[in-house]
C-alpha positions in Angstrom: 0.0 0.0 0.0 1.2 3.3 -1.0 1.3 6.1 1.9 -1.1 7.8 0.1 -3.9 5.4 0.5 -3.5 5.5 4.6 -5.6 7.2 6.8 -3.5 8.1 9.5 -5.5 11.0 11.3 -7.3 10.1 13.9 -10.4 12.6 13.8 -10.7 11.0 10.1 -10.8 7.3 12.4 -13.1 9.0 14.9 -15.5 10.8 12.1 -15.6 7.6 10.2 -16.5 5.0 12.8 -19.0 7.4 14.2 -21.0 8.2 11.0 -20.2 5.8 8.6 -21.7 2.6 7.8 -20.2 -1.1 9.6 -20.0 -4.8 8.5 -18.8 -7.2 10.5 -17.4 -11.0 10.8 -15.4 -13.2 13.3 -12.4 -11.4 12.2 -12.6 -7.7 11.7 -15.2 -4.4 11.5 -14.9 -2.3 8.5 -16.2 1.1 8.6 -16.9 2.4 5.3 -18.2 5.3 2.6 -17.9 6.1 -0.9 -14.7 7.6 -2.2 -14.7 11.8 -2.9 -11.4 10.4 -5.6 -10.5 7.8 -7.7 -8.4 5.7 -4.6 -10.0 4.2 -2.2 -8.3 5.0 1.3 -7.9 2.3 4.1 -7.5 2.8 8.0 -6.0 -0.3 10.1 -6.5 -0.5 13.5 -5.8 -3.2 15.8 -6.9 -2.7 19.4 -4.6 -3.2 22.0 -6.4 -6.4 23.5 -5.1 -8.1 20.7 -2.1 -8.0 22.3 1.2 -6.7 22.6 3.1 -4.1 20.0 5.0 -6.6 18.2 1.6 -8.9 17.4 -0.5 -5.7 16.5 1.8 -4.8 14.4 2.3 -8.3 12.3 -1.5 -8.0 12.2 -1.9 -5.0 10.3 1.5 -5.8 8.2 -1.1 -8.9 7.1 -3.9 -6.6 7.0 -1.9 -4.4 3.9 -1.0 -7.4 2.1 -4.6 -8.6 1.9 -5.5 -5.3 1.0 -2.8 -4.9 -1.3 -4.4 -8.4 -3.3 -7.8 -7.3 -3.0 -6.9 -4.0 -4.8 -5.0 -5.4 -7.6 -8.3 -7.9 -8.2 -11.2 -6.9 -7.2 -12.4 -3.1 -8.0 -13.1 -0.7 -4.8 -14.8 2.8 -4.7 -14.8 3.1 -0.6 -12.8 4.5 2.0 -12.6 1.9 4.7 -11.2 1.6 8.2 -10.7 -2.0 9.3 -10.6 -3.0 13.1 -9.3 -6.2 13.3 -10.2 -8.4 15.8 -9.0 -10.7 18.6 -9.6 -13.9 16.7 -7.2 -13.0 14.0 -4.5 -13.6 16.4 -4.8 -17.5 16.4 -6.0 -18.2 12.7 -3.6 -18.1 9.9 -2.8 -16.0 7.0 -5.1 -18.0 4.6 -7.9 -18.1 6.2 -7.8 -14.1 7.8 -7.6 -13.4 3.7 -10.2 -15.2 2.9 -12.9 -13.9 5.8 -11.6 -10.0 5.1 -12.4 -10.7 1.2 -15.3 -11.7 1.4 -16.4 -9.0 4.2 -15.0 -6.4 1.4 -17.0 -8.4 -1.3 -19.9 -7.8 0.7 -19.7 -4.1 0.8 -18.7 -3.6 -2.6 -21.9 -5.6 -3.7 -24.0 -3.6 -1.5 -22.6 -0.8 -3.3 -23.4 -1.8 -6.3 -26.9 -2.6 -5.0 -27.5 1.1 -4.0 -26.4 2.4 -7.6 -28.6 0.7 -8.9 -31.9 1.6 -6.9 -30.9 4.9 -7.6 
């Protein structure tokens, strides 16, 4: 992921989770809206009850390289912040993929959805 496609500030974080819409699974909450440009911007958070710096930080290092797939394959017109949760922690790489891609899958559909009852 390119640093311009990070949302780093956190009254962007706060704004988001508070008005924005949320899907969630076992393994992460994605906050989300449509994109003002033509990127779509990501937030990564991983709460510190996941543990300590070291495994929050291999968490969101996986986080960015799920995203980075899902980007190159699948098109995206939101801005998202992701909470990941404690489960993500015990389950390997494959399978975290596989539950955050579909989660993403899920919002872009319902995207799609929305254009089109419009």
């Amino acid at each position: 992921m390119k640093k311009r496609e990070i949302i780093k500030e956190s009254r962007e974080f706060d704004r988001m989770i508070a008005t924005c819409k949320m899907k969630k699974n076992a393994y992460a909450l994605v906050f989300y809206e449509p994109s003002s440009t033509k990127e779509a911007l990501y937030g990564i958070s991983v709460p510190k009850k996941c543990g300590k710096a070291h495994l929050r930080n291999f968490l969101k290092r996986r986080t960015r390289e799920i995203l980075s797939f899902y980007k190159k394959n699948y098109p995206n017109s939101f801005n998202c912040i992701i909470i990941i949760r404690k489960t993500c922690i015990t389950s390997s790489y494959e399978e975290m993929k596989e539950h955050l891609i579909k989660l993403l899958m899920e919002i872009e559909k319902e995207k799609e959805n929305e254009k089109d009852t419009h």
